[in-house]
C-alpha positions as CSV (number, residue, x, y, z in Angstrom):
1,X,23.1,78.5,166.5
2,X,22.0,82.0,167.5
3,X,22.0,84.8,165.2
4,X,24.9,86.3,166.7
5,X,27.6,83.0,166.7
6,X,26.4,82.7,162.8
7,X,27.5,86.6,162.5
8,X,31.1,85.9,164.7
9,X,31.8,83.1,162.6
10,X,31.2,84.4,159.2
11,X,33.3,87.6,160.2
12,X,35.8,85.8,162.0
13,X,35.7,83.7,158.8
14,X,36.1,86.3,156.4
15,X,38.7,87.8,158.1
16,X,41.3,84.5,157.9
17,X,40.0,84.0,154.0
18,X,41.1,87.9,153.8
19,X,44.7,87.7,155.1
20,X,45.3,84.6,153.8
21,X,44.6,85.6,150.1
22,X,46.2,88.6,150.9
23,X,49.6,86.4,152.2
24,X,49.0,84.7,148.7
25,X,48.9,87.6,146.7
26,X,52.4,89.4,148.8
27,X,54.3,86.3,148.0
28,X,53.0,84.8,144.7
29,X,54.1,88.6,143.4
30,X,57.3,88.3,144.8
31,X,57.4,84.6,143.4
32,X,56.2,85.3,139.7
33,X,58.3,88.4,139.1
34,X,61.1,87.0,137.4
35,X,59.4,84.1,135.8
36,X,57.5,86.8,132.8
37,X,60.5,89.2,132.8
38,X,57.8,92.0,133.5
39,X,57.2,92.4,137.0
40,X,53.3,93.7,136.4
41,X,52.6,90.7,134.1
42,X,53.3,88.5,137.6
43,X,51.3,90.7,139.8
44,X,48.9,90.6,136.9
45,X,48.8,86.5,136.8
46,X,48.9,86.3,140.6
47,X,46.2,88.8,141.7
48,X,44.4,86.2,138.9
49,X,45.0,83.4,141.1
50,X,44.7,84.8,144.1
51,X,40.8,86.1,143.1
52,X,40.0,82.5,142.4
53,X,41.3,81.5,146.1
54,X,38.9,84.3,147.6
55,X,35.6,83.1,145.0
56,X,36.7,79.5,146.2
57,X,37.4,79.4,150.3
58,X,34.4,82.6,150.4
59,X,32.2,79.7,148.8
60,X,32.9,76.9,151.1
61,X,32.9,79.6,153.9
62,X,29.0,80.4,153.3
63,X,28.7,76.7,152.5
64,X,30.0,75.8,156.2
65,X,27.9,78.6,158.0
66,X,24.7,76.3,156.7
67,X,26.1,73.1,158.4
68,X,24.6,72.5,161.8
69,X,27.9,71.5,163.7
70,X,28.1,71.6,168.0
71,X,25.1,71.9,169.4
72,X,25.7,75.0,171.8
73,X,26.9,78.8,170.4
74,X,30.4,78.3,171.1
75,X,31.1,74.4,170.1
76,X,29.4,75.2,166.8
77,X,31.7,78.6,166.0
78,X,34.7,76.8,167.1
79,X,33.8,73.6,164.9
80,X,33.2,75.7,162.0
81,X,36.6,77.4,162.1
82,X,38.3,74.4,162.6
83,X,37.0,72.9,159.1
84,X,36.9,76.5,157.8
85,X,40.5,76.1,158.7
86,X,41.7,73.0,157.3
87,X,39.8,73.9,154.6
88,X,42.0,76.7,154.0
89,X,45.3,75.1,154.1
90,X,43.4,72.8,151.5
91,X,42.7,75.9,149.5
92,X,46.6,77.6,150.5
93,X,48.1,74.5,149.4
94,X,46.3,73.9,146.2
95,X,47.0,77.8,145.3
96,X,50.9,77.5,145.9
97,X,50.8,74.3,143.5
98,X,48.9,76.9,140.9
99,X,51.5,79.7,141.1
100,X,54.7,77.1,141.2
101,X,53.3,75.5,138.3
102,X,52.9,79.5,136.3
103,X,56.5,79.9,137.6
104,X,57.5,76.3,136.4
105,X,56.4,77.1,132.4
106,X,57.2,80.1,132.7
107,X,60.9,79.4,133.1
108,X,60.8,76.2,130.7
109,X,59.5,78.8,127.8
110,X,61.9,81.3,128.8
111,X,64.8,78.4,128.2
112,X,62.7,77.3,125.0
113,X,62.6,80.4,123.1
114,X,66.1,81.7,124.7
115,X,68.6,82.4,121.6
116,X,70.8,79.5,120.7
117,X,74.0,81.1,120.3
118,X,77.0,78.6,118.8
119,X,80.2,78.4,119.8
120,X,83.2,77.9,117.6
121,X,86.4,76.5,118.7
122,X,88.8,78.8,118.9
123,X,92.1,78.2,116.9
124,X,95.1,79.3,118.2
125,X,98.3,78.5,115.7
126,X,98.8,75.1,114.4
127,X,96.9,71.8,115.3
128,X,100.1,69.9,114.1
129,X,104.0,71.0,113.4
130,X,103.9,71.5,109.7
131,X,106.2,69.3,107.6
132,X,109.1,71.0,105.0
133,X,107.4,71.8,102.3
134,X,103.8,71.5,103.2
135,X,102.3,74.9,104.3
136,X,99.3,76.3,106.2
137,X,98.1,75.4,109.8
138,X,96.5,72.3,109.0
139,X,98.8,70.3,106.3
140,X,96.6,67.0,104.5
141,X,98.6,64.4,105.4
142,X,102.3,63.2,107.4
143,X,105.2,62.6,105.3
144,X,106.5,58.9,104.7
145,X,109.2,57.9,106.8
146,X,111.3,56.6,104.0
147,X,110.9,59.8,101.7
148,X,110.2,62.3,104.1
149,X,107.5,63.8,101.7
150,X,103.9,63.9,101.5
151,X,102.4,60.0,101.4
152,X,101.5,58.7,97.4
153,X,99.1,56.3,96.2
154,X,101.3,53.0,94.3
């Protein structure tokens, strides 16, 4: 490959690894901002991620410009960027599984450490018609049939 394919490919290259980290980084902010409750702390985590997809796919690009593919200029460009491509979904797809996974412990912490808050019954008058005689809202025990009082032990 002639010195000038090697160059088109490694700038058409760097220009897809470019805009697609930058895609990343647009909606992995978008996607992480309500997850730490502090938008900059999920720009903060994403521009993270999104440095380790650049370090990574920039890697395998200068990896690929080293592998004799095609055997004229133009075969061997359009080769390249077709692994450089799939290569990149690869790399797209492993970085979206990255930032739902953030998003995914983020939310399970946030439902973790969420106050517990308990919630009484509310009583509104009596649970039972009171019998004569027996007061309050919640009298201890029915009256006997026969005597029409409180029950006793024989």
């Amino acid at each position: 490959m002639t010195t000038n394919a090697y160059v088109a490919f490694l700038v058409i290259g760097v220009a897809l690894v470019m805009l697609d980290g930058l895609i990343i980084y647009q909606s992995g902010k978008r996607y992480l901002r309500g997850s730490y409750g502090d938008p900059a702390a999920g720009a903060s985590m994403t521009w993270l991620v999104t440095v380790l997809f650049h370090l990574a796919t920039l890697g395998v690009l200068a990896l690929l410009s080293t592998i004799d593919i095609g055997g004229s200029d133009l075969p061997g460009v359009v080769g390249r960027l077709g692994v450089l491509l799939l290569v990149l979904a690869i790399a797209h797809a492993i970085t979206l599984s990255v930032l739902s996974r953030i998003r995914g412990e983020q939310e399970a912490e946030a439902v973790i450490n969420r106050p517990r808050q308990r919630v009484e019954p509310e009583q509104r008058g009596t649970t039972v018609t009171p019998v004569p005689g027996q007061e309050g809202r919640f009298p201890t025990a029915s009256p006997s049939i026969e005597q029409q009082a409180p029950y006793t032990t024989p």
